[in-house]
C-alpha positions in Angstrom: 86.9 105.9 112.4 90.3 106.6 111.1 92.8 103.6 112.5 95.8 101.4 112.0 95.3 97.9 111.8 98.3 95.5 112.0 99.8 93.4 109.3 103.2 91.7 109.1 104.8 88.9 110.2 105.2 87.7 114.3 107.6 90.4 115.8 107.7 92.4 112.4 104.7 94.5 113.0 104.2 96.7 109.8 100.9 98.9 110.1 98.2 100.3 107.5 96.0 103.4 108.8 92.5 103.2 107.2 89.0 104.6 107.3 86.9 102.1 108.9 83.6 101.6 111.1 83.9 101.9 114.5 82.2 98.7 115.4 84.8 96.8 113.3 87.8 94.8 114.9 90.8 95.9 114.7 92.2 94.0 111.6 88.3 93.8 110.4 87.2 95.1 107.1 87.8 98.6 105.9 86.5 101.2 103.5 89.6 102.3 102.4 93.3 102.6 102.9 94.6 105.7 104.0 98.6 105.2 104.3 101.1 103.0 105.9 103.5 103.1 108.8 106.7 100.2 108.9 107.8 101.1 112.9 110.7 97.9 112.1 113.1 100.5 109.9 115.3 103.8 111.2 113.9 106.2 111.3 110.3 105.1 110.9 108.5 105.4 107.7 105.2 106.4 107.3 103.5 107.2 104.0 100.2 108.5 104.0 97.4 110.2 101.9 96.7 113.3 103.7 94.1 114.6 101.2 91.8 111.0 101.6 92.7 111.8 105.7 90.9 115.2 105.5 88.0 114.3 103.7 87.4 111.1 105.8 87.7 113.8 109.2 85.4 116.2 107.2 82.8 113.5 107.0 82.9 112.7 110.5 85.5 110.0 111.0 87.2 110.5 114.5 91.2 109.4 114.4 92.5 107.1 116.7 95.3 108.5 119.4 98.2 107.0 117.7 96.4 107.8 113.7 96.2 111.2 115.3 99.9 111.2 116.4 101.5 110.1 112.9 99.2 112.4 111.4 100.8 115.4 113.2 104.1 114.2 112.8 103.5 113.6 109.2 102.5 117.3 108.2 104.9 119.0 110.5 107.8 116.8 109.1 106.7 118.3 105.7 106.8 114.8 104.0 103.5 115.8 102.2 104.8 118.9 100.5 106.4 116.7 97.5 103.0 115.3 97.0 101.1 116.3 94.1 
């Protein structure tokens, strides 16, 4: 499963979207760390690894509803594109 789990500080949320196991909870253990997203700054920022992304779907992992959002947003933003 492909998911954000929350880090930060108490009303300062600050998220991380990794590849997980379904089964885990939500701030559980992960397999790996996929990107970030900081909601708290304007406009948001959010910094992910699309290539790690597309290999953890082509395996099987199944996004989340909001992962699957900032995914989309991400590539049509063209954020990625700078990447090497």
């Amino acid at each position: 499963r492909i998911r954000l789990t929350r880090k930060g500080a108490k009303k300062k949320p600050f998220y991380r979207m990794i590849a997980t196991d379904g089964r885990s909870p939500r701030d559980g253990r992960n397999i790996e760390q996929l990107g970030w997203y900081d909601p708290m700054k304007s406009p948001h920022a959010v910094k992910l690894d699309l290539a790690r992304i597309d290999y953890w779907i082509s395996v099987g992992a199944q996004p989340s509803e909001t992962a699957q959002k900032l995914i989309d947003k991400y590539r049509a933003s063209g954020a990625a594109e700078g990447q090497s």
